[in-house]
PyMOL CGO cylinders between C-alpha atoms (Angstrom):
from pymol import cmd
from pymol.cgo import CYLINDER

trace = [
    CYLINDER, -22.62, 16.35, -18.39, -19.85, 18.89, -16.78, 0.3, 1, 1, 1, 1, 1, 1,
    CYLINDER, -19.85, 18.89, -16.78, -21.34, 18.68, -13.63, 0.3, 1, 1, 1, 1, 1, 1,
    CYLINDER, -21.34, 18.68, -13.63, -21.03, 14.75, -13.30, 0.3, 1, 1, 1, 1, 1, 1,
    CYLINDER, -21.03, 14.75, -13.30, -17.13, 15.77, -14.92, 0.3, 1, 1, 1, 1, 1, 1,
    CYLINDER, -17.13, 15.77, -14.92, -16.37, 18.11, -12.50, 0.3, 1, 1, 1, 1, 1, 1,
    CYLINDER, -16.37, 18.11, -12.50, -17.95, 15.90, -9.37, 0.3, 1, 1, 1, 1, 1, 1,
    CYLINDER, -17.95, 15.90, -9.37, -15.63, 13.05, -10.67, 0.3, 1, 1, 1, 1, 1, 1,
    CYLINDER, -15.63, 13.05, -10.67, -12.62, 15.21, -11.40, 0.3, 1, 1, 1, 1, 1, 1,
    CYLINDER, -12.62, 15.21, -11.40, -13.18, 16.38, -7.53, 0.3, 1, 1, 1, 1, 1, 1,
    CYLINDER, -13.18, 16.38, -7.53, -13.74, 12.36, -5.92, 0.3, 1, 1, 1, 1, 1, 1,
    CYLINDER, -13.74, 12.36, -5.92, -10.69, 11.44, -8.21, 0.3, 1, 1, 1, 1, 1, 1,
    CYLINDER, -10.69, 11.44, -8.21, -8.78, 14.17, -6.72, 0.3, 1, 1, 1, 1, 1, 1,
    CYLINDER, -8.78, 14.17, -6.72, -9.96, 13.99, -3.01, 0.3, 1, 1, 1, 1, 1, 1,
    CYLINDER, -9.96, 13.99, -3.01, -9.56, 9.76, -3.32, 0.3, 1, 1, 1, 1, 1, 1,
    CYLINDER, -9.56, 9.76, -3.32, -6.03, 10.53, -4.80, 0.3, 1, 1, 1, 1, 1, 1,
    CYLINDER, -6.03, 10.53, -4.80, -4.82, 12.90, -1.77, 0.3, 1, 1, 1, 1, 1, 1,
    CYLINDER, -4.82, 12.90, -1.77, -6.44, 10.62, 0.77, 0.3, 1, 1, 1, 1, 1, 1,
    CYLINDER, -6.44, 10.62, 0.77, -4.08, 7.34, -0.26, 0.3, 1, 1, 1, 1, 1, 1,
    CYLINDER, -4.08, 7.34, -0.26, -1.04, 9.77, -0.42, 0.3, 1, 1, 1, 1, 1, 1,
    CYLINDER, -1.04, 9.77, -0.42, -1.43, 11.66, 3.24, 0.3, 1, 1, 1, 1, 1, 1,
    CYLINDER, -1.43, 11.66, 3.24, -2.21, 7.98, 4.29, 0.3, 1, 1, 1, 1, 1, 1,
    CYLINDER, -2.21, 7.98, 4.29, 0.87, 6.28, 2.49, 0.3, 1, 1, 1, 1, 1, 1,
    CYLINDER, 0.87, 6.28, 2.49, 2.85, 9.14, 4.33, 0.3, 1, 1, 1, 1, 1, 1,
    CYLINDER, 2.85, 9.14, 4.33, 1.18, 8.40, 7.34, 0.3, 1, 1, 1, 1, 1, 1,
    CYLINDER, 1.18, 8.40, 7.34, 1.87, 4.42, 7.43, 0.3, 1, 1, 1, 1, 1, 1,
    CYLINDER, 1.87, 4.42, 7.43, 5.55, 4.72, 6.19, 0.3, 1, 1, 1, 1, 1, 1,
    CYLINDER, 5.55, 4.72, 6.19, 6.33, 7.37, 8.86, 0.3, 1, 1, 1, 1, 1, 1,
    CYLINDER, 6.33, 7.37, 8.86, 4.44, 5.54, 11.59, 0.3, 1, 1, 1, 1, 1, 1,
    CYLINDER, 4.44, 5.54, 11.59, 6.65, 2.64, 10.47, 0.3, 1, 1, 1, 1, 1, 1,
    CYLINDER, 6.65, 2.64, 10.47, 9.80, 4.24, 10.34, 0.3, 1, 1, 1, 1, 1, 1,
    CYLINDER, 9.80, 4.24, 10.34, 8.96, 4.67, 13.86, 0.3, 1, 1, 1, 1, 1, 1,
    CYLINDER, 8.96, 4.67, 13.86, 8.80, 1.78, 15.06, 0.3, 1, 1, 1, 1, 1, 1,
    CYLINDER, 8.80, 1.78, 15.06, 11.99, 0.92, 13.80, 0.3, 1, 1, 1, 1, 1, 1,
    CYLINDER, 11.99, 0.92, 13.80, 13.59, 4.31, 15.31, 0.3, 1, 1, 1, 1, 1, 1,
    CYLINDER, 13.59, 4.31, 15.31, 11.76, 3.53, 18.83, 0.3, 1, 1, 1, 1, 1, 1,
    CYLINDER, 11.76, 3.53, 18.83, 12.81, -0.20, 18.78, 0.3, 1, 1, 1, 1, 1, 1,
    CYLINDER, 12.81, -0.20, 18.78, 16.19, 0.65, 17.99, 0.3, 1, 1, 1, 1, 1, 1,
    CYLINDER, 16.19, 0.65, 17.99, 16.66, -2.00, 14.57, 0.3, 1, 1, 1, 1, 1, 1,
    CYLINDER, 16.66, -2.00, 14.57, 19.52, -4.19, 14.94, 0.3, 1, 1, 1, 1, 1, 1,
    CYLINDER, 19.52, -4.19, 14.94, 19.91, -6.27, 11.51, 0.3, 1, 1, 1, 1, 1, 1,
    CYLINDER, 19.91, -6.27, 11.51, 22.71, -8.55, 12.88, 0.3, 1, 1, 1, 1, 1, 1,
    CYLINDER, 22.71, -8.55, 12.88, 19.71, -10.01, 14.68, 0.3, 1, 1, 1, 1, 1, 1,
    CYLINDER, 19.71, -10.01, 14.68, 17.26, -10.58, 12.69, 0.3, 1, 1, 1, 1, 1, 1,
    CYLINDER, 17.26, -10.58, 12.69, 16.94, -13.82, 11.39, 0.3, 1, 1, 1, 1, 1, 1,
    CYLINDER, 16.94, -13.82, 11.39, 16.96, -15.71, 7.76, 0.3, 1, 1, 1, 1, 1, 1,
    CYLINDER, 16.96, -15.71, 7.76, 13.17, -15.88, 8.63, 0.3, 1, 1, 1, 1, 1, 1,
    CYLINDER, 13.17, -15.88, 8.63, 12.42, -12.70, 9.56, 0.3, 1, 1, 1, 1, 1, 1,
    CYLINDER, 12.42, -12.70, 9.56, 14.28, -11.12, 6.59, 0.3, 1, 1, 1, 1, 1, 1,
    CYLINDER, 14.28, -11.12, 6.59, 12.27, -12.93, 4.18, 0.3, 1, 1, 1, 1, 1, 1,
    CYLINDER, 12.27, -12.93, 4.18, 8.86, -11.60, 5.80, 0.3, 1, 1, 1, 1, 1, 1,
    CYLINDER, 8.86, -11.60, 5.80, 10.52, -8.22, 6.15, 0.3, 1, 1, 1, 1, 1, 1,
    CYLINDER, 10.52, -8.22, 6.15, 11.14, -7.95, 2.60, 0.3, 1, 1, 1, 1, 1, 1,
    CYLINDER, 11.14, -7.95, 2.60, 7.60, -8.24, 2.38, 0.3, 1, 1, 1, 1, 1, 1,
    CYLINDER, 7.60, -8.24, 2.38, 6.00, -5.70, 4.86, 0.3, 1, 1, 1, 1, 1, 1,
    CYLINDER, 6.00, -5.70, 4.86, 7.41, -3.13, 5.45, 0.3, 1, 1, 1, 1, 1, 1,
    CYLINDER, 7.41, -3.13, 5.45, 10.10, -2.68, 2.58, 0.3, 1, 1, 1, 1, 1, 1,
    CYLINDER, 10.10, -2.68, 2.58, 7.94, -3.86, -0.24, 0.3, 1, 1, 1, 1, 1, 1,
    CYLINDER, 7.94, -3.86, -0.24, 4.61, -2.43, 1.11, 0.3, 1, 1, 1, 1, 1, 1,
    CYLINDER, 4.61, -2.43, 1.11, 6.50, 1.08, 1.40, 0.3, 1, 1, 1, 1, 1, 1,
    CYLINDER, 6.50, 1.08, 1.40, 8.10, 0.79, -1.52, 0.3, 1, 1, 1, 1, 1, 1,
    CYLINDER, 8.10, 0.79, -1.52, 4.57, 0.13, -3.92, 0.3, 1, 1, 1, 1, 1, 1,
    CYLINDER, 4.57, 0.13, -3.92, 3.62, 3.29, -1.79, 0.3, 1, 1, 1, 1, 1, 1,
    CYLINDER, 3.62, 3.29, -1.79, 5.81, 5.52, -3.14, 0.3, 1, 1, 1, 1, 1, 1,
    CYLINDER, 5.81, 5.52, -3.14, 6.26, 4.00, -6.58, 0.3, 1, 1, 1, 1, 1, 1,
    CYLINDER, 6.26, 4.00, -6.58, 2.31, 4.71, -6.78, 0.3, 1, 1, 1, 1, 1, 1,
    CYLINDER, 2.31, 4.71, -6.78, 2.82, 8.77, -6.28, 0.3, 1, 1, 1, 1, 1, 1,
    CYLINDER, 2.82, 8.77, -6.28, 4.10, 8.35, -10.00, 0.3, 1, 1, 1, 1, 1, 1,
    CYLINDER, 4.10, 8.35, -10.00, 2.13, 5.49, -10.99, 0.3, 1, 1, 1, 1, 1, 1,
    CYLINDER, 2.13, 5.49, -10.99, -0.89, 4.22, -9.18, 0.3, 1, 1, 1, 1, 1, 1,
    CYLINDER, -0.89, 4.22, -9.18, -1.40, 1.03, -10.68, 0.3, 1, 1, 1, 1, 1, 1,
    CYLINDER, -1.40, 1.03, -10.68, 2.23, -0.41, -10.37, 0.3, 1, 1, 1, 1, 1, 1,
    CYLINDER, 2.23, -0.41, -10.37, 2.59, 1.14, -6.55, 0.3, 1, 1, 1, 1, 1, 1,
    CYLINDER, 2.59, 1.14, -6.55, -0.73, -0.14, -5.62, 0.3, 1, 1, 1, 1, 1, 1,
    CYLINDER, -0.73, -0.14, -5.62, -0.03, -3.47, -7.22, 0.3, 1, 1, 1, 1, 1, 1,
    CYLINDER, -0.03, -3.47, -7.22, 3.29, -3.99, -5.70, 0.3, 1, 1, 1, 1, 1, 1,
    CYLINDER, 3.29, -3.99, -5.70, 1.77, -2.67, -2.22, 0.3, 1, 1, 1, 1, 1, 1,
    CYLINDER, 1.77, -2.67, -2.22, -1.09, -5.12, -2.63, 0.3, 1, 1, 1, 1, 1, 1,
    CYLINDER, -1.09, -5.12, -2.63, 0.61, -7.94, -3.88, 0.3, 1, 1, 1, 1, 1, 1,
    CYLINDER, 0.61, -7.94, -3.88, 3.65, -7.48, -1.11, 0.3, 1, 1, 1, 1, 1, 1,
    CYLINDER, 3.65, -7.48, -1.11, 1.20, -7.67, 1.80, 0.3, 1, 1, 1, 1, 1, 1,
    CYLINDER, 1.20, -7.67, 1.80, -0.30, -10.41, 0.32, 0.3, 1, 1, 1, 1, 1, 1,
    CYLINDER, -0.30, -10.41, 0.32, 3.16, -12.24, -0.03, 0.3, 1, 1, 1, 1, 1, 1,
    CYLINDER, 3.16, -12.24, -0.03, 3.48, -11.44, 3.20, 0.3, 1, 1, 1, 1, 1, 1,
    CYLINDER, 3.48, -11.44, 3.20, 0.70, -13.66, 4.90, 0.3, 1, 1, 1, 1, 1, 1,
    CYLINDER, 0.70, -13.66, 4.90, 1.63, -16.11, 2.14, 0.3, 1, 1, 1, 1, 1, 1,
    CYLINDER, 1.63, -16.11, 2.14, 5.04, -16.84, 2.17, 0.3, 1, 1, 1, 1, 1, 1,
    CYLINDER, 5.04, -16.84, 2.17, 5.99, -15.15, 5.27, 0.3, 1, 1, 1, 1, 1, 1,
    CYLINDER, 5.99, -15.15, 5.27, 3.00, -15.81, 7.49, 0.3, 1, 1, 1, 1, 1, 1,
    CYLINDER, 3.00, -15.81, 7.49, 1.52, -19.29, 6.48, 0.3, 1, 1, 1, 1, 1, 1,
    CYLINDER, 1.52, -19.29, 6.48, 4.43, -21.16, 4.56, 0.3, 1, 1, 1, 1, 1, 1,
    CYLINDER, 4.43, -21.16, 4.56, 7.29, -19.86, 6.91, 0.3, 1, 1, 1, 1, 1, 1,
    CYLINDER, 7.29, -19.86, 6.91, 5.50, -19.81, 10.26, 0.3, 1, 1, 1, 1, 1, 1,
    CYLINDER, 5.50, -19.81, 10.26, 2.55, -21.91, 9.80, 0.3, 1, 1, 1, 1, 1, 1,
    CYLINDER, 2.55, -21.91, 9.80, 0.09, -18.69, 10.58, 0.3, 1, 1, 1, 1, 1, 1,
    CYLINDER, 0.09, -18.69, 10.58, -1.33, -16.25, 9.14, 0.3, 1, 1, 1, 1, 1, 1,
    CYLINDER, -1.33, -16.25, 9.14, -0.38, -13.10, 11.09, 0.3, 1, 1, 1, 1, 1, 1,
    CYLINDER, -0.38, -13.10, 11.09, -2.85, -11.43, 13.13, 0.3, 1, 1, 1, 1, 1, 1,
    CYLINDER, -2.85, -11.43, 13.13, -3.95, -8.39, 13.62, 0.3, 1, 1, 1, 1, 1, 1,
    CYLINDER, -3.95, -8.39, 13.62, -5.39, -5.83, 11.63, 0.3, 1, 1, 1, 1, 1, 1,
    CYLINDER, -5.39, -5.83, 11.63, -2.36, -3.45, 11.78, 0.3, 1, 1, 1, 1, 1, 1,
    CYLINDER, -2.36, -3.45, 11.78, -0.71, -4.80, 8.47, 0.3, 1, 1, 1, 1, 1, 1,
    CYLINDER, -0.71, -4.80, 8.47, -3.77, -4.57, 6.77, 0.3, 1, 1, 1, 1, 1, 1,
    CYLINDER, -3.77, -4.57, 6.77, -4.55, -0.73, 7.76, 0.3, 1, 1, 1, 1, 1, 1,
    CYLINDER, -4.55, -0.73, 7.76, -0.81, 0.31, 7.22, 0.3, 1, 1, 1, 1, 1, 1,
    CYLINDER, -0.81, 0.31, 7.22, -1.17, -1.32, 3.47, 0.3, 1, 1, 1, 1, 1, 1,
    CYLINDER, -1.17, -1.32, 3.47, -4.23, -0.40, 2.80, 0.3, 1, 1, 1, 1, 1, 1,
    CYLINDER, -4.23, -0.40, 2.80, -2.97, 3.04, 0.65, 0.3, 1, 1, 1, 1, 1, 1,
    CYLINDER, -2.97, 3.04, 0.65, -1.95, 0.93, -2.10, 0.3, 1, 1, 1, 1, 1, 1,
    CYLINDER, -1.95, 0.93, -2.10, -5.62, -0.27, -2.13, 0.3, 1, 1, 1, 1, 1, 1,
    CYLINDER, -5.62, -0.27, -2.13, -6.67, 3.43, -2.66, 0.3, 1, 1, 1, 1, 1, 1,
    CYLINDER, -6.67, 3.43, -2.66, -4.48, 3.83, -5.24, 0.3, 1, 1, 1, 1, 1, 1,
    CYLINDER, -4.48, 3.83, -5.24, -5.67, 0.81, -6.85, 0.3, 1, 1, 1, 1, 1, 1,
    CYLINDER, -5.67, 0.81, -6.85, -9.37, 1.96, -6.63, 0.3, 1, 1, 1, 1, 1, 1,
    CYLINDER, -9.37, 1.96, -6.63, -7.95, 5.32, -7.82, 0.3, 1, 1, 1, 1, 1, 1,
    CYLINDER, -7.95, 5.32, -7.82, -6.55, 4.51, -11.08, 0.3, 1, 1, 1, 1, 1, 1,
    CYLINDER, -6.55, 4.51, -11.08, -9.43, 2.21, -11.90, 0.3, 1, 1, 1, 1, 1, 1,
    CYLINDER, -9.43, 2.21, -11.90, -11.82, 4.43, -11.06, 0.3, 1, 1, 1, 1, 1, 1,
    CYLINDER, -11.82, 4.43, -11.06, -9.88, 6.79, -13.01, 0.3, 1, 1, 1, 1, 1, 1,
    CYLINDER, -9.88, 6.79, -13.01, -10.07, 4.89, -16.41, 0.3, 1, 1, 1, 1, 1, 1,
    CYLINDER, -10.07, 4.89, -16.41, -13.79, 4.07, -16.08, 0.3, 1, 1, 1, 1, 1, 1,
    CYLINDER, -13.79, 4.07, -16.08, -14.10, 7.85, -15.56, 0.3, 1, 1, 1, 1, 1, 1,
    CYLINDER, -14.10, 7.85, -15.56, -12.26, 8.74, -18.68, 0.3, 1, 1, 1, 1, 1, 1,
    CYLINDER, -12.26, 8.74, -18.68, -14.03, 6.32, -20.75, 0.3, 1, 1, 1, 1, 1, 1,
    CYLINDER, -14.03, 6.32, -20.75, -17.26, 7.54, -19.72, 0.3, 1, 1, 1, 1, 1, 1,
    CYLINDER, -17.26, 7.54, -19.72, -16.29, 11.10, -20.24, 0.3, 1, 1, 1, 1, 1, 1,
    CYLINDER, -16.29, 11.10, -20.24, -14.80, 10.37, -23.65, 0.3, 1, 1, 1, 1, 1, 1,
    CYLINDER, -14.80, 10.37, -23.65, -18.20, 8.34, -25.14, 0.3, 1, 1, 1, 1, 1, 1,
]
cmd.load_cgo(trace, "trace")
């Protein structure tokens, strides 16, 4: 029983670290792009704001609400990409984006997702 504890306690942990390093990574890779590109708001259009409220600002921001509190960062990660190919991508523009590159720069608040569920299954196992 403590070995199938301590196993858990160590995936938890390792699974944990791996979505933070990554959410570091995907925020700082994204930060820049906007550095590189030199971001100029004045020109971004009514469009383009409403998909950028959508990735990056909220994918980065459910990243580092989910250091505190995986669920909520996860969710708001998850569910800001997914506004994003919505709203942004097929309702705006009339495509979803391509590419995989929004997909692999959100997918931390997937981890932390699988994280905290994984989490909770482990702690009711461990507590029966």
């Amino acid at each position: 029983m403590n070995d199938i504890k301590i196993k858990s306690s160590a995936m938890l942990i390792t699974l944990r670290w791996i979505a933070r390093v990554w959410s570091i990574g995907s925020i700082g890779i994204i930060l820049l792009f906007f550095i590189g590109e030199g971001f100029a708001p004045a020109k971004v259009t009514p469009k383009e704001w409403v998909g950028f409220i959508f990735f990056p600002i909220g994918v980065a921001a459910g990243m580092l609400v989910a250091w505190w509190k995986e669920a909520w960062g996860g969710g708001i990660t998850t569910m800001s990409l997914l506004a994003f190919y919505g709203v942004y991508g097929y309702l705006i523009s009339g495509s979803f984006p391509k590419g995989w590159a929004f997909v692999i720069f959100s997918a931390p608040g997937l981890l932390f997702l699988a994280y905290w569920l994984l989490s909770r299954l482990v702690r009711q196992r461990t507590a029966t």
